[in-house]
C-alpha positions in Angstrom: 14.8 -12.1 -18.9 10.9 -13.3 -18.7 9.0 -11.0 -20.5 5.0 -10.3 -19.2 4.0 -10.1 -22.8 4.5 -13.8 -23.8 1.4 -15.8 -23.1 2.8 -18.2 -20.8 2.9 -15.2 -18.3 0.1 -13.5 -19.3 -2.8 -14.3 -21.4 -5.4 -11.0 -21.0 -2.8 -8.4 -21.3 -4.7 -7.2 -24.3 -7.8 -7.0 -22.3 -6.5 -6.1 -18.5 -5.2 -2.4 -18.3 -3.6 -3.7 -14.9 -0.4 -3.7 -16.9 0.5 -0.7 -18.2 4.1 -1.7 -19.6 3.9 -4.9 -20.7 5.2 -4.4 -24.2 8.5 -4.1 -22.2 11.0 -6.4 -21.3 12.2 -5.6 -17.7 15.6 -3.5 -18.3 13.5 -1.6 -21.0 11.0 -0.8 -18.3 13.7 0.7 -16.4 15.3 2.9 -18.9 11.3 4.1 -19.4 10.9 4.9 -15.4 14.5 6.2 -15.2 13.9 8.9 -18.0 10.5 9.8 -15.8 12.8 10.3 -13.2 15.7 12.4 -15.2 13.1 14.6 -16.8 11.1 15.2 -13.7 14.6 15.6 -10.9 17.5 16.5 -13.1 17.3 20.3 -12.8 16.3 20.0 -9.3 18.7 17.7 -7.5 20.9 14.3 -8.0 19.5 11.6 -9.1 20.4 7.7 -8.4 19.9 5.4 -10.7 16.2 3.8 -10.3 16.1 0.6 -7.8 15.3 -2.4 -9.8 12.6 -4.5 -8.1 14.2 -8.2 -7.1 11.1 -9.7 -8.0 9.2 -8.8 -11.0 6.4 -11.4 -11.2 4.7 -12.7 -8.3 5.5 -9.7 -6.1 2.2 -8.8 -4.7 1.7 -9.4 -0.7 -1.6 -8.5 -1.4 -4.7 -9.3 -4.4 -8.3 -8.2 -4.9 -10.3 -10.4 -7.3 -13.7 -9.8 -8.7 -16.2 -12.3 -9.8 -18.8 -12.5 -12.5 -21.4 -15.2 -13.6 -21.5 -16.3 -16.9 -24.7 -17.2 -18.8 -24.7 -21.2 -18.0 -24.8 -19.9 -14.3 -20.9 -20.6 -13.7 -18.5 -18.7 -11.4 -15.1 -17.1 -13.0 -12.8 -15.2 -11.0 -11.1 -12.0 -12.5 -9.4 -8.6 -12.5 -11.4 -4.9 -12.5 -10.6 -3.0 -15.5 -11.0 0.4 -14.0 -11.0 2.0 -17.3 -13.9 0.3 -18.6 -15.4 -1.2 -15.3 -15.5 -4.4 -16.6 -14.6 -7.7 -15.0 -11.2 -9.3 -16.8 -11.4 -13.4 -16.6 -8.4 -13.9 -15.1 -7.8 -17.3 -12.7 -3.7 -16.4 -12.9 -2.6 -12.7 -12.7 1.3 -13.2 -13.2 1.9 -10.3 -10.4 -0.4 -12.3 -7.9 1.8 -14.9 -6.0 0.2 -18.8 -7.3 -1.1 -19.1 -3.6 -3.5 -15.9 -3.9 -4.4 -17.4 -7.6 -5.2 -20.7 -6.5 -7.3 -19.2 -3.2 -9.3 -16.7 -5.7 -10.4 -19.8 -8.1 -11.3 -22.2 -5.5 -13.5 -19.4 -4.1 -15.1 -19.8 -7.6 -15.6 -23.3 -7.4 -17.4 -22.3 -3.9 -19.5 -19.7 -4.5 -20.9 -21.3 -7.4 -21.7 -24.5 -4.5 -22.9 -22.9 -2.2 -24.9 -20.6 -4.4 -23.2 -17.4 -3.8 -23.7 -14.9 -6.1 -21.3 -12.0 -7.3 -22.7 -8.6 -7.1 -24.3 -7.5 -10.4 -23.4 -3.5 -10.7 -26.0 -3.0 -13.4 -28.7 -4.4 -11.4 -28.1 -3.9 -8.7 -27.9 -7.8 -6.9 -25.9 -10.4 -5.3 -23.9 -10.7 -2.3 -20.0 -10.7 -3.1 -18.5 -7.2 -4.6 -14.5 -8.3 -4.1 -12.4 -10.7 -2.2 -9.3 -9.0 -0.8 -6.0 -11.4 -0.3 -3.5 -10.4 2.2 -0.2 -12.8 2.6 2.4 -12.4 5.1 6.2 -12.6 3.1 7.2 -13.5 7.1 5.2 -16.4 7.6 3.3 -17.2 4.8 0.3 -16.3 7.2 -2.9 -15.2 5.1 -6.3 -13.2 5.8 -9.2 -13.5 3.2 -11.6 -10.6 2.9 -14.6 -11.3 1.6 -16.2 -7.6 0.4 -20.3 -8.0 0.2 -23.6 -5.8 -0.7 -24.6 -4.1 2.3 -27.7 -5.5 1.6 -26.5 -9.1 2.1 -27.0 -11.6 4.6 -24.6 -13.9 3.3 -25.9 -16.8 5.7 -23.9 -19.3 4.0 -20.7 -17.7 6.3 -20.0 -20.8 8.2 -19.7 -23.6 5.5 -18.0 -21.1 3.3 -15.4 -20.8 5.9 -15.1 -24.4 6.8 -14.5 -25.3 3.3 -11.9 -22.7 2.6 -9.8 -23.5 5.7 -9.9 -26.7 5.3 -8.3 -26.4 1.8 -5.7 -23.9 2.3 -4.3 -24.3 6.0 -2.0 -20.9 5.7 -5.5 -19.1 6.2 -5.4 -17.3 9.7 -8.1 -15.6 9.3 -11.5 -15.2 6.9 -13.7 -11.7 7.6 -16.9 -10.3 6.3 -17.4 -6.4 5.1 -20.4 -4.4 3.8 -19.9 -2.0 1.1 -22.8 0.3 0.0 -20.8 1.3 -3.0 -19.6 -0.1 -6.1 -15.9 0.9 -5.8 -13.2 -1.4 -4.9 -12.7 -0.6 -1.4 -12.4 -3.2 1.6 -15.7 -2.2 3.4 -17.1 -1.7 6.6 -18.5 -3.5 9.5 -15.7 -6.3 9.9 -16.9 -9.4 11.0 -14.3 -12.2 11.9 -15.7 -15.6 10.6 -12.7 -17.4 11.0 -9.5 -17.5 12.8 -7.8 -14.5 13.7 -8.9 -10.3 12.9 -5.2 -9.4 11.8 -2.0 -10.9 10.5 1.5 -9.7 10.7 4.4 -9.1 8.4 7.8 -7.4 9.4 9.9 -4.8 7.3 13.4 -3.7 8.2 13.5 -5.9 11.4 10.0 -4.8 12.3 7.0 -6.7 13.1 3.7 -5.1 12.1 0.0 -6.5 12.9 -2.2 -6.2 9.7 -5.8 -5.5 9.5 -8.4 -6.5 6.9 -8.1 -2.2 6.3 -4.4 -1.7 6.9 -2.2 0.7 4.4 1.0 -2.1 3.6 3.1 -1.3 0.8 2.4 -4.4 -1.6 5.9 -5.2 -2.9 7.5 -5.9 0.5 11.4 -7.0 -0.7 11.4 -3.4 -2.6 9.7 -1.4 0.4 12.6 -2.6 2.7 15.3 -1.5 0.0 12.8 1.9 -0.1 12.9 2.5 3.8 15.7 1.4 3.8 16.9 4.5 1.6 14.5 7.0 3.3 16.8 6.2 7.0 20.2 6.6 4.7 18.7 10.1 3.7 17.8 10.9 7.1 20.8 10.1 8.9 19.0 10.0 12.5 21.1 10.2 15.7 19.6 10.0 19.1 19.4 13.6 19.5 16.7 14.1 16.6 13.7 14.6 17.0 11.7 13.3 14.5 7.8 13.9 12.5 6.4 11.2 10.7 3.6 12.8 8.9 0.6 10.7 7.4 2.2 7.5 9.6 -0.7 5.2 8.5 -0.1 2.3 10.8 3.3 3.2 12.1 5.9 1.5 9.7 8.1 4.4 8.9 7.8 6.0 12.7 8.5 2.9 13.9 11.6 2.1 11.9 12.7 5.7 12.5 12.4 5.4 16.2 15.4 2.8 16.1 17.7 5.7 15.4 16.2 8.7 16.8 15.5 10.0 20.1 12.0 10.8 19.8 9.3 10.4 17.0 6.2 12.2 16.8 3.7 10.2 14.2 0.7 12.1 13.4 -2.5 10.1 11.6 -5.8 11.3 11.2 -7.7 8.1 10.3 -8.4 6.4 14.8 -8.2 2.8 13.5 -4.8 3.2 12.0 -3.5 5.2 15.0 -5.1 2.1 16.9 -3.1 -0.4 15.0 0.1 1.6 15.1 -0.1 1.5 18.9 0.1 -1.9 19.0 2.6 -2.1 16.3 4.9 0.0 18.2 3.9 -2.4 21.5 4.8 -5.4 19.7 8.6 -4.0 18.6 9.2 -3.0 22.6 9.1 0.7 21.4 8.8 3.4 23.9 10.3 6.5 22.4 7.1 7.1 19.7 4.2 9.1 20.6 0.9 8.3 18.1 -1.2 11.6 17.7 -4.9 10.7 16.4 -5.2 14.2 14.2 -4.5 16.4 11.3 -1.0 16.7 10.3 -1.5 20.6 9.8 -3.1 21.3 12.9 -1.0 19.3 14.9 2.4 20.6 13.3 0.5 24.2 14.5 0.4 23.0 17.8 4.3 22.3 17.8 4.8 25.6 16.3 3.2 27.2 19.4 4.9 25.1 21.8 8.2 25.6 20.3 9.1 22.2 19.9 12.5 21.6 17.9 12.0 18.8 15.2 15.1 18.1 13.2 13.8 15.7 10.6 10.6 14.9 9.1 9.6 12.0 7.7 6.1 12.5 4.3 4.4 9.5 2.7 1.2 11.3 1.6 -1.0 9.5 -0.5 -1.2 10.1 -4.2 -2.6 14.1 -4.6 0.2 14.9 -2.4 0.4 17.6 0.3 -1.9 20.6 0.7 0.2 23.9 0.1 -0.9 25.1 3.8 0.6 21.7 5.2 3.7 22.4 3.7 3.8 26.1 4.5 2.9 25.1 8.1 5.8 22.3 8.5 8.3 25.1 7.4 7.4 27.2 10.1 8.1 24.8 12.4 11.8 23.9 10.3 13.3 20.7 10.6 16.6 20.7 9.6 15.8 17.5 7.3 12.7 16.4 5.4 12.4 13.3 3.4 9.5 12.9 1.5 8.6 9.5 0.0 6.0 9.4 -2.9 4.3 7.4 -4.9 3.0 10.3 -7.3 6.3 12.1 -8.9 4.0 14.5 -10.6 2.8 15.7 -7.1 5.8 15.3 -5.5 7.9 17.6 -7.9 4.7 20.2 -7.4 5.3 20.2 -3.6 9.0 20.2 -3.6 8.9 23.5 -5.7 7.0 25.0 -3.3 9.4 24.1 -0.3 12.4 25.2 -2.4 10.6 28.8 -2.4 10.0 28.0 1.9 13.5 27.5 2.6 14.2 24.2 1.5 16.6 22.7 -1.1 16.6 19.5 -2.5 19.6 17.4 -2.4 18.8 14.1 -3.7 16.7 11.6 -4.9 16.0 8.4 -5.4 13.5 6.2 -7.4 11.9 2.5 -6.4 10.2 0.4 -8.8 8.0 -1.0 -6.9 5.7 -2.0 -9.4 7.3 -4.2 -12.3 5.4 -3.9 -15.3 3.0 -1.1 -14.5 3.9 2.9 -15.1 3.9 3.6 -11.2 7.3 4.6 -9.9 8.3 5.2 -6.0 10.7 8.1 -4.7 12.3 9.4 -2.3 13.7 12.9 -1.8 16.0 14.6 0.9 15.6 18.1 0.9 18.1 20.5 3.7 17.0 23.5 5.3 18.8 26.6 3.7 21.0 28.8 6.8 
């Protein structure tokens, strides 16, 4: 069993907080996530014993690298400590496949050429905040986001693209962003320099476009085995009709749809509901119906129109659902509701209060879908009471 710890693997664990458990051999980290779980579900439901993750290095479908300039005027590539806000030297993050590695220190080599500089956050200058990674597990396809200053006019876009392509041929595609702010967030204002504006990846014998914005659960081998739970749970026949809450770009709806008769997916953020569209387009599905709004308004709107759901699919993101969303989706009562999480802490929180709407938990199940860091997936099926 490889162990994160030893210096072949990793050399700035002491420094990188990326890491959270790597003090732990693998089967240790899952007796550690597996006791989150039993303390968290045992009282409330049964609990499965936690998914191991088939890969535990070099997982990641997806990297974000920050650079700094040292003193002598040279380029490293590293890792945001977001505890400290520092930059972490880092040319080979052990949970980055080699291929992202290798693409985030030639871009070194490159901006130091062509005189690019990283943005400076403590003054304020310089053109590159991040450069986001994507990589297709389907096709080995990649798409290269290069995050800059708002301010920036970055005209050295063309050489900068002609020498990265020419290096790494699996590059489909190379876009410009502006950021105003000094998170780590993929930006605004996408401009294609190069190639293609998407890439796509498939999940559960699904094909799905990605943007240089699109939600796409990192550890792709482990969100199969995860969705691939969340359908068992749901046990869909062609007579259900079916909510995907939160859908994001479409992946769960769009697996659902498969199995059921009809899907409702409901997504408040127009570029995601965009992408879904075509998502569901490209898999020759006709029974999904993409709704550009609030989950809790729209779930009103059913309410009133008496529509029957008989499952429900919730992914929210971390903080979980509002106490109104989930009062609102039990007056309209599906029959099933699986809710997926990656926040047990907020999931547990909501799943009290739908035990006290009608609801009762009857199982769950947790993913690690994060090898070597604290974070731990689940999924939950929860039955209307009679």
């Amino acid at each position: 069993m490889r162990i994160l710890r030893d210096e072949k693997y990793c050399k700035v664990q002491k420094k990188c907080s990326g890491c959270q458990l790597s003090n732990m051999d693998y089967q240790r980290q899952i007796r550690y996530k597996q006791n989150e779980m039993r303390l968290r579900f045992n009282r409330l439901c049964a609990l499965s014993k936690i998914k191991e993750s088939e890969e535990t290095l070099r997982y990641r479908n997806k990297a974000q690298f920050v650079y700094k300039k040292e003193k002598d005027g040279k380029i490293y590539c590293g890792i945001y400590q977001s505890t400290t806000g520092a930059t972490v030297k880092c040319g080979d993050c052990s949970l980055h496949t080699v291929k992202q590695n290798q693409i985030g220190n030639f871009l070194s080599k490159t901006f130091e050429a062509l005189k690019i500089s990283p943005f400076d956050t403590r003054r304020q200058k310089g053109s590159v905040k991040s450069v986001i990674i994507r990589e297709s597990r389907k096709n080995g396809d990649i798409m290269v986001v290069i995050v800059c200053d708002s301010r920036s006019k970055f005209p050295e876009e063309k050489e900068l693209s002609d020498r990265l392509s020419r290096e790494f041929p699996e590059i489909k595609s190379i876009i410009l962003t502006k950021s105003a702010t000094d998170k780590l967030i993929p930006g605004n204002d996408p401009k294609v320099i190069f190639g293609t504006d998407t890439i796509s990846d498939s999940l559960c014998g699904c094909d799905f476009r990605i943007s240089y914005n699109s939600f796409f659960q990192i550890n792709s081998k482990q969100t199969e085995n995860l969705y691939g739970t969340a359908m068992e749970f749901a046990k869909l026949t062609e007579n259900d009709t079916v909510l995907d809450a939160y859908c994001g770009t479409g992946t769960i709806g769009i697996i659902a749809s498969k199995h059921a008769g009809k899907v409702y997916a409901v997504e408040q953020v127009e570029n995601a509901v965009e992408d879904a569209k075509i998502n569901a387009e490209m898999n020759n599905v006709e029974n999904i119906e993409f709704i550009c709004a609030d989950s809790e308004k729209y779930m009103s709107e059913l309410a009133k129109k008496s529509v029957k759901l008989t499952a429900a699919f919730l992914d929210p993101p971390r903080a979980g659902c509002s106490p109104s969303f989930l009062k609102t989706l039990a007056r309209v009562a599906p029959d099933r509701i699986v809710y997926i999480s990656c926040n047990i802490d907020t999931q547990i929180r909501d799943i009290r209060l739908l035990s006290k709407l009608g609801y009762k938990p009857v199982k769950a199940q947790g993913f690690d879908m994060f090898p070597y860091t604290k974070h731990i997936e689940s999924v939950v099926l929860l039955t209307k009471l009679v």
